[in-house]
C-alpha positions as CSV (number, residue, x, y, z in Angstrom):
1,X,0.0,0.0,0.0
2,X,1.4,3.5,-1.0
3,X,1.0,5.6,2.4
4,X,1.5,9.8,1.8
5,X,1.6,12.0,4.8
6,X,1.9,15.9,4.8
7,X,3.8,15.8,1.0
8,X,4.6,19.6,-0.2
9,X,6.9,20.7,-3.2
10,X,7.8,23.7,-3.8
11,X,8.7,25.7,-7.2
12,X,10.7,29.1,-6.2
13,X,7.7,31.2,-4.2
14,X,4.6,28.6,-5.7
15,X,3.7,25.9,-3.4
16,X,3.0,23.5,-5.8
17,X,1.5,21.1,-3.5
18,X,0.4,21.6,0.5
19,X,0.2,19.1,3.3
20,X,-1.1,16.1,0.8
21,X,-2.0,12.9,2.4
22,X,-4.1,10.0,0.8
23,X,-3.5,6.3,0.8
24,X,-3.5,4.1,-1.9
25,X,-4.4,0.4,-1.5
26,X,-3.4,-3.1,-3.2
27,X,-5.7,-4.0,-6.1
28,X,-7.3,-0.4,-6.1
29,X,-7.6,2.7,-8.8
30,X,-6.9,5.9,-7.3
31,X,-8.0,8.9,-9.3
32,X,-6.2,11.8,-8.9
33,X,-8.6,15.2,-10.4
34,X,-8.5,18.3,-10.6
35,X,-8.3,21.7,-12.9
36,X,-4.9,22.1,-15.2
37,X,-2.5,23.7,-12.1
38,X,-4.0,21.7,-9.4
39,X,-0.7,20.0,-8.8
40,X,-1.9,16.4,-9.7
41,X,1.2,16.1,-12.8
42,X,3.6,17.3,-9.3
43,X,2.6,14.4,-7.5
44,X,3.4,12.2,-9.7
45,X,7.0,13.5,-10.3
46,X,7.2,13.5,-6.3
47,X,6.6,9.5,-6.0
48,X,8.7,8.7,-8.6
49,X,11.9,10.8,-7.9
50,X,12.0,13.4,-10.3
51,X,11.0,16.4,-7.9
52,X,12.5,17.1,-4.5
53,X,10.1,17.7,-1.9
54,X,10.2,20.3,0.4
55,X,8.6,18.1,3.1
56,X,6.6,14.8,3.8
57,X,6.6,11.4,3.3
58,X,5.6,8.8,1.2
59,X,5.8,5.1,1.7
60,X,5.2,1.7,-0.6
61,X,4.7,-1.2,1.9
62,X,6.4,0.9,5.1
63,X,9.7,1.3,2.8
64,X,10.3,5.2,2.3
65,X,10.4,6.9,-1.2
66,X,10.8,10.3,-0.7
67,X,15.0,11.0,-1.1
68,X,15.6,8.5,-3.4
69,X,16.7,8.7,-6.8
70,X,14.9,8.0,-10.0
71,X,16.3,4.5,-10.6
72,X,15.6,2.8,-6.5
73,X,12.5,3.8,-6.8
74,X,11.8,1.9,-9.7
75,X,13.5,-1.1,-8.5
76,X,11.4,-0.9,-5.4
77,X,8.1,-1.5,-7.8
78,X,6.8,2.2,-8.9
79,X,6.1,2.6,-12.2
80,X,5.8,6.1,-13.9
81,X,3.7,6.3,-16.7
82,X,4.3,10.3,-18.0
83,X,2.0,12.5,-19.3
84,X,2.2,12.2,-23.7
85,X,2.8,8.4,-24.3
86,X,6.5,8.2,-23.7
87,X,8.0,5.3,-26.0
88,X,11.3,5.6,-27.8
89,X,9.6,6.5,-31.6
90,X,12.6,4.6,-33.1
91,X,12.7,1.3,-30.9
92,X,10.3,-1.5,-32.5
93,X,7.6,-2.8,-29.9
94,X,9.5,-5.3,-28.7
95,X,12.8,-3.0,-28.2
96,X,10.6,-0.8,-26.0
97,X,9.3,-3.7,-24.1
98,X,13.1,-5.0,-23.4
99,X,13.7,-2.0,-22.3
100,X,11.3,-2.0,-19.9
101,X,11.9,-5.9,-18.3
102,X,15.8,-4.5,-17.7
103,X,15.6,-3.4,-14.3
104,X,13.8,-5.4,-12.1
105,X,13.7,-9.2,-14.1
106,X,16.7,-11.2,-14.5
107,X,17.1,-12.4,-18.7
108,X,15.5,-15.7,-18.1
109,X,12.3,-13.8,-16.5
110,X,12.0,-11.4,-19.7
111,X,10.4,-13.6,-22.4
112,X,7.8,-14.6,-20.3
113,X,7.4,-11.4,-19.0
114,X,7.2,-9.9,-22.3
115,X,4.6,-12.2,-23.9
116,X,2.4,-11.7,-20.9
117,X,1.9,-8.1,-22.1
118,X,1.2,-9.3,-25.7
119,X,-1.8,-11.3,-24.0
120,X,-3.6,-8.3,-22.5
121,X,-2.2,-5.9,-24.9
122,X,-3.1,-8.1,-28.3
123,X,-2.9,-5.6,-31.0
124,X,0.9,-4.8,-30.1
125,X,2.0,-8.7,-30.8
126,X,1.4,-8.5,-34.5
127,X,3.3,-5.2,-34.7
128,X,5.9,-5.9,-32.1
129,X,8.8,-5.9,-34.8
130,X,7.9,-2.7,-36.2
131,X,9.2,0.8,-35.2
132,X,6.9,2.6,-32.3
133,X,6.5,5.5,-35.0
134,X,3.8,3.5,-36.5
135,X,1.6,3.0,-33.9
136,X,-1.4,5.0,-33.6
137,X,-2.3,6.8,-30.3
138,X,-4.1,3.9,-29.1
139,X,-1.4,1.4,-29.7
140,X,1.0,4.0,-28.5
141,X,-1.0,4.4,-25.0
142,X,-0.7,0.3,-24.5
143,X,2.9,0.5,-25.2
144,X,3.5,2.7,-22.5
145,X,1.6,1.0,-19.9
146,X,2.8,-2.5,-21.3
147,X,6.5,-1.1,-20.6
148,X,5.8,0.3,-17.4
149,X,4.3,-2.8,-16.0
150,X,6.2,-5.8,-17.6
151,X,8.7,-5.9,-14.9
152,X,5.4,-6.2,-12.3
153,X,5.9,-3.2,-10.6
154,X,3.6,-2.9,-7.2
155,X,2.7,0.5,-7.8
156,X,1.9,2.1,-11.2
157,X,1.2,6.0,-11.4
158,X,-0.5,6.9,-14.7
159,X,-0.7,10.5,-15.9
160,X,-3.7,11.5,-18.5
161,X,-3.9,8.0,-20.3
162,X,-6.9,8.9,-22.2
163,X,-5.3,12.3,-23.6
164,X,-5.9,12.6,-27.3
165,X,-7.7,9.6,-27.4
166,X,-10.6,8.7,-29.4
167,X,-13.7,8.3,-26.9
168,X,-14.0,4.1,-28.2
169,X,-9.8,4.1,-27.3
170,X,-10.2,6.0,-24.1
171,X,-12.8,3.4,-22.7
172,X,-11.0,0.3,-23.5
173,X,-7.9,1.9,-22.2
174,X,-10.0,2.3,-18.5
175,X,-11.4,-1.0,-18.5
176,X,-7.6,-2.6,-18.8
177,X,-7.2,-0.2,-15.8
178,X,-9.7,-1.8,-13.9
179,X,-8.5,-5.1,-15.4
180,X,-4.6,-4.3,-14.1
181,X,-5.5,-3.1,-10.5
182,X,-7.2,-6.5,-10.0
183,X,-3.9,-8.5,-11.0
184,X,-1.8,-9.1,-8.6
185,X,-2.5,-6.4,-6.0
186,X,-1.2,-3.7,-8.4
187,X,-2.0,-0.5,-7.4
188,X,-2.9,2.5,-9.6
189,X,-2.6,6.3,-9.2
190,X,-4.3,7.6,-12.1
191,X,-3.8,11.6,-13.3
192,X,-6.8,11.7,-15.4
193,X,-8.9,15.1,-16.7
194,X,-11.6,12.9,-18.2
195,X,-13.0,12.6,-14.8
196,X,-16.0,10.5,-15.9
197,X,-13.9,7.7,-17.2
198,X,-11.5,8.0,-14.0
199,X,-14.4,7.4,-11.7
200,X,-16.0,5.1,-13.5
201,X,-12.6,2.7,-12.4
202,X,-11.3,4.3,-9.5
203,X,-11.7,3.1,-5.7
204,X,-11.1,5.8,-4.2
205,X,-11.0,9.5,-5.6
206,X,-9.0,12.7,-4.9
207,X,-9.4,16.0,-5.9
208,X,-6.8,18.5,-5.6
209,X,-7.0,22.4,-5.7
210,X,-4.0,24.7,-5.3
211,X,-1.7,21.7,-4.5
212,X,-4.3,21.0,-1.6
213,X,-6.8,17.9,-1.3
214,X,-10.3,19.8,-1.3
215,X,-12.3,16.5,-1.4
216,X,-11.3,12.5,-0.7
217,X,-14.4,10.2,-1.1
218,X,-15.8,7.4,-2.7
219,X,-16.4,8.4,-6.8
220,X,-19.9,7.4,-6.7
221,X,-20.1,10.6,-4.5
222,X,-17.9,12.6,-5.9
223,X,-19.8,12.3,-9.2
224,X,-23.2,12.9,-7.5
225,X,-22.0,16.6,-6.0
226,X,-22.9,19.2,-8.4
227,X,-21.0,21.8,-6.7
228,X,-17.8,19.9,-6.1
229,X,-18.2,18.9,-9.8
230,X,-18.9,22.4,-10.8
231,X,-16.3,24.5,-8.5
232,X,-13.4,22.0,-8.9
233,X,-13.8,19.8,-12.2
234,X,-15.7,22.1,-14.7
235,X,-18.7,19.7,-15.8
């Protein structure tokens, strides 16, 4: 379970994010929301390394994150999916699935490993030879979560998945979500500004304002409060 207590980050005089503290637990989607600013892309960055904080913690089954570099944390099972699709254009399918099976598998794990993702992401098997280029969005979007969880990370933080997606792409993309999170106790903080597909999978949902959480509840009741929806989400 990811544990977060009192995380702030700071950028020069902007307090980027204040005092956050949510749990995240084994087997469950947790949606992240809020208006572009909010501080939901900082988070992220925080749990994975890339941002120093200024102070808090954060903890994936009681071992600290917060202070470690890029790399430990993703031995330790985190997973950072970034914001845009990140795959190496140039790689072929398979090249960017290596890649992703280096860190935490030893080579005799890695083919299995690798073939797993081909089962729940199909349409990337028959194109795993050819150049990332040529995938469409779609494609591109389940090579980046392929790569981020073939080494069976514990913890996988997702930032708008469904960005630029067709609306037919963006809901298969949430069911394999909902599909993921029930594997193996992998856990799922998801970035998302479709907030209708986000709580249709999440758990559990925040929503941040000003780097602060204004609202933690179930989604059912987050989508059911007009003003919260109106003040905080824009729909």
């Amino acid at each position: 379970m990811l544990q977060v207590d009192g995380l702030s980050v700071r950028y020069g005089a902007v307090e980027a994010l204040q005092g956050v503290s949510f749990q995240a637990r084994d087997g469950e989607v947790t949606a992240v929301l809020g208006a572009n600013g909010a501080g939901k892309t900082t988070l992220l960055r925080a749990l994975s390394g890339l941002v120093r904080c200024r102070a808090g913690s954060a903890t994936l089954d009681g071992t600290g994150l917060i202070g470690r570099q890029p790399e430990a944390i993703v031995r330790m099972g985190v997973a950072h999916v970034p914001e845009g699709r990140g795959v190496i254009p140039e790689l072929t399918v398979e090249e960017n699935l290596r890649l992703g099976a280096l860190v935490r598998l030893r080579r005799s794990e890695r083919r299995d490993a690798i073939d797993g993702i081909y089962d729940v992401f199909a349409p990337l098997r028959a194109r795993r030879r050819r150049p990332a280029s040529s995938l469409s969005g779609g494609e591109r979007q389940m090579l980046a979560i392929g790569r981020a969880i073939v080494a069976k990370p514990t913890l996988l933080l997702l930032d708008e998945p469904s960005l630029g997606l067709a609306p037919t792409v963006v809901a298969h993309t949430m069911e394999l979500l909902r599909t993921l999170s029930g594997r193996d106790g992998l856990s799922i903080v998801l970035v998302e500004q479709n907030v209708r597909s986000a709580l249709s999978v999440a758990s559990w949902a925040l929503v941040l304002n000003l780097g602060r959480i204004v609202v933690a509840d179930r989604p059912e009741r987050v989508n059911e409060d007009a003003d919260l929806r109106r003040h905080f989400l824009g729909f």
